[in-house]
C-alpha positions in Angstrom: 17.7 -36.2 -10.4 16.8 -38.4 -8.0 18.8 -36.5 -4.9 15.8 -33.3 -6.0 13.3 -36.3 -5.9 14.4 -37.4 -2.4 14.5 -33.6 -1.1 11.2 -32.9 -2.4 9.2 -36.1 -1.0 11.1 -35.1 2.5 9.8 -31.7 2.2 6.5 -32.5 1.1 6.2 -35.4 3.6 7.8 -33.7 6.8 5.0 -34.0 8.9 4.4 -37.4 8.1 1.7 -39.2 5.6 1.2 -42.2 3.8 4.3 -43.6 2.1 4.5 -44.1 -2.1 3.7 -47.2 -3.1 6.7 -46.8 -6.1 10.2 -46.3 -4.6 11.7 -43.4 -5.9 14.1 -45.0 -8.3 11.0 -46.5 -10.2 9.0 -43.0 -9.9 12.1 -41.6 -11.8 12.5 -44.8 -14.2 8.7 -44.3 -15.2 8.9 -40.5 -15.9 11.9 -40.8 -18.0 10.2 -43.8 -20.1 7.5 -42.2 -20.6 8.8 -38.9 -21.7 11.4 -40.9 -23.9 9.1 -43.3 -25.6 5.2 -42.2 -25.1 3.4 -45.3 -24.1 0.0 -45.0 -22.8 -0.5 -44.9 -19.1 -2.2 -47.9 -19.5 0.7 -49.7 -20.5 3.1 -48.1 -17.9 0.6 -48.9 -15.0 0.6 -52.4 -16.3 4.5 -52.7 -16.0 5.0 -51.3 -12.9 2.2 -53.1 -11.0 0.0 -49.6 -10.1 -3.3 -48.2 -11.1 -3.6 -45.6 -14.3 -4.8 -42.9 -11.4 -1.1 -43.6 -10.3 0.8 -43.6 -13.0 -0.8 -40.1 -13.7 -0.1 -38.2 -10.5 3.7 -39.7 -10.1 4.5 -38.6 -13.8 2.7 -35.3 -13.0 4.6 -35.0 -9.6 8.1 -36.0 -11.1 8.1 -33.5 -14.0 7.1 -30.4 -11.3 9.3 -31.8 -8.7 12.8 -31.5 -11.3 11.0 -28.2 -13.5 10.9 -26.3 -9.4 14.7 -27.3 -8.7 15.7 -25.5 -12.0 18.3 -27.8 -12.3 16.5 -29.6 -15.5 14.5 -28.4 -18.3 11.9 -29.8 -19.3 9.9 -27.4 -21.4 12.0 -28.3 -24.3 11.8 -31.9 -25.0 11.8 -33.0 -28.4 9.4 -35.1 -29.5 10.1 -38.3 -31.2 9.7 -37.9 -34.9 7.9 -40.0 -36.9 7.7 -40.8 -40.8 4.5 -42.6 -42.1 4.2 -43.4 -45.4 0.7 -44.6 -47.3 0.3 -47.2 -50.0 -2.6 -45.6 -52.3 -1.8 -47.5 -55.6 -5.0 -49.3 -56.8 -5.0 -52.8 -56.8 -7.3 -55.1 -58.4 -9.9 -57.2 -57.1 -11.0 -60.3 -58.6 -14.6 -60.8 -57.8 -17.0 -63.5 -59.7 -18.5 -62.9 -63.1 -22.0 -62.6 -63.1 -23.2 -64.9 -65.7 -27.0 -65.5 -67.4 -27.2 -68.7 -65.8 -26.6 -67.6 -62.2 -28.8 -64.0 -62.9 -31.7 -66.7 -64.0 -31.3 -68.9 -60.7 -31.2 -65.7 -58.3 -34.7 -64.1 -60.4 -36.0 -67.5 -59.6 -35.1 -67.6 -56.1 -37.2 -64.1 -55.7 -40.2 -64.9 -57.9 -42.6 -66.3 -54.7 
């Protein structure tokens, strides 16, 4: 994976331009953790020290990069499954009694 990384940066960088601020090892780590586990962008850019903007295009770049060798497929990635289950058995709440003596002292509060 990360010998199609290298020969797609040269190609795409053969005149020259303005080097990545990830090496290519950590373009390839971040990719792969983020199609394995799915943590925001926000969290990913927070880990490896770059802006969201980023994160974005290097994870965009790394998937088209490895899908246009056609050595790796991509398409077909499972994703992670997930069971939830939901608690919907009533439960009681204890509130206070309203009693005649406290129903009195709030009419009383409202009479001006």
């Amino acid at each position: 994976m990360l010998d199609c990384l290298t020969d797609a940066y040269q190609e795409q960088h053969r005149k020259g331009g303005r080097p990545r601020r990830l090496s290519m090892e950590d373009q390839l780590i971040m990719t792969l953790r983020y199609l394995r586990y799915y943590p925001t962008q926000r969290l990913l850019a927070f880990d490896f020290g770059v802006g969201v903007a980023t994160v974005n295009e290097t994870i965009t770049w790394v998937e088209d990069s490895l899908r246009s060798s056609g050595l790796f497929d991509l398409d077909h990635l499972e994703a992670p499954s997930a069971t939830v289950a939901i608690d919907v058995t009533e439960s009681p709440i204890q509130r206070p009694k309203k009693t005649k003596a406290r129903i009195i002292l709030v009419k009383r509060r409202d009479i001006p």
